[in-house]
C-alpha positions in Angstrom: 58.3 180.4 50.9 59.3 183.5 53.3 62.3 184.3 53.5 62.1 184.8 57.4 61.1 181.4 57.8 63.9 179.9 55.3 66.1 182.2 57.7 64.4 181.0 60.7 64.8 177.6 59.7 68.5 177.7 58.6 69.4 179.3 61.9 67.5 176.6 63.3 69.7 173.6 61.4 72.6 175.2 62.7 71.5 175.6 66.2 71.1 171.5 65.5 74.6 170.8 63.9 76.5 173.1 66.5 74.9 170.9 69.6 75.3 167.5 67.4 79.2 169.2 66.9 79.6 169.6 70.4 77.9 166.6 71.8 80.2 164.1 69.4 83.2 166.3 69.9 83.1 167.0 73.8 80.9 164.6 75.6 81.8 161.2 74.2 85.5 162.0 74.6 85.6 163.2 77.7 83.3 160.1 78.9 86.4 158.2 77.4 88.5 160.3 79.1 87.0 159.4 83.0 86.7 155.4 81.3 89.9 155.9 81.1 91.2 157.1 84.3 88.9 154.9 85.9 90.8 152.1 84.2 93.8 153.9 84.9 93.4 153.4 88.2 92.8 149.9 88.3 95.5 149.0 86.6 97.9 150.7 88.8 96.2 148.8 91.7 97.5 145.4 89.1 100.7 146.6 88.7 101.2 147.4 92.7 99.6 144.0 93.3 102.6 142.3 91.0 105.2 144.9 92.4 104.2 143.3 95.9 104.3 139.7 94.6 107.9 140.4 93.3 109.5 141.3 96.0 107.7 138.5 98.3 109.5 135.7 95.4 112.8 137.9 95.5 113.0 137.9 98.9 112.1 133.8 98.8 115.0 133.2 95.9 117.4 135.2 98.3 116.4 132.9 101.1 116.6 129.8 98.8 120.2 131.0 98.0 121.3 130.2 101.6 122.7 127.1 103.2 120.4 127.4 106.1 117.6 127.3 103.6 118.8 124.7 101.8 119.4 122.2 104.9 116.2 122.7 106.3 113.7 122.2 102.9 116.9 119.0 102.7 115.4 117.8 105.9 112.2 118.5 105.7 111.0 117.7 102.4 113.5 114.6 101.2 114.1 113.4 104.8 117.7 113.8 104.1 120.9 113.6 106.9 124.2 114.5 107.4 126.9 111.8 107.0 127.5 112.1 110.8 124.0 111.7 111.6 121.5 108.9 111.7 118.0 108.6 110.6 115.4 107.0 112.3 111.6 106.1 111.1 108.7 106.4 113.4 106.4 104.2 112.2 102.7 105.1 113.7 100.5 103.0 116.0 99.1 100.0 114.5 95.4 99.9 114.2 93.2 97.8 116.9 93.3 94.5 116.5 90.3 93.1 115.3 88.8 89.7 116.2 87.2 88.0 113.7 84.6 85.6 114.7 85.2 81.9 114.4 81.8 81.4 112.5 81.2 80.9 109.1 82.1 82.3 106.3 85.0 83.3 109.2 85.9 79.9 109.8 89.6 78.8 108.3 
């Protein structure tokens, strides 16, 4: 074979190996690198999202912590009174009346 061609062909392989080199050793990892800030980003969104959910239950457990709060979810929720107070049930309208024939199978 020439040995310009062997030369030309070597040169050639490198050319090849340098872009493979490159390609596996810059593009992938910087296409990991925007994955990752684009995941980044979302999970900051998650952790805000919880951040605002905590202080929404902190700010309920402070209000559950107070009398007020506690005699009003008492009254509310188990119908409950003080000793000095009475309770009364309001018991809804009854239903219409409904008149039954006096024909059989009706018939007592």
């Amino acid at each position: 074979m020439n040995p310009g061609l062997l030369r030309r062909l070597g040169v050639l392989g490198l050319t090849v190996l340098v872009f493979v080199a490159v390609l596996g050793l810059g593009v992938v990892p910087f296409r990991d690198w925007l994955d990752q800030r684009e995941n980044l980003g979302d999970l900051r969104e998650q952790v805000a999202e919880i951040d605002r959910q905590n202080r929404d239950y902190e700010l309920r457990v402070d209000a559950l912590n107070t009398d007020e709060e506690i005699e009003r979810r008492a009254r509310s929720e188990y119908n409950l009174v003080r000793s000095d107070e009475e309770a009364y049930a309001i018991l809804p309208p009854p239903d219409e009346v409904v008149v039954i024939p006096g024909i059989w199978p009706f018939r007592s």
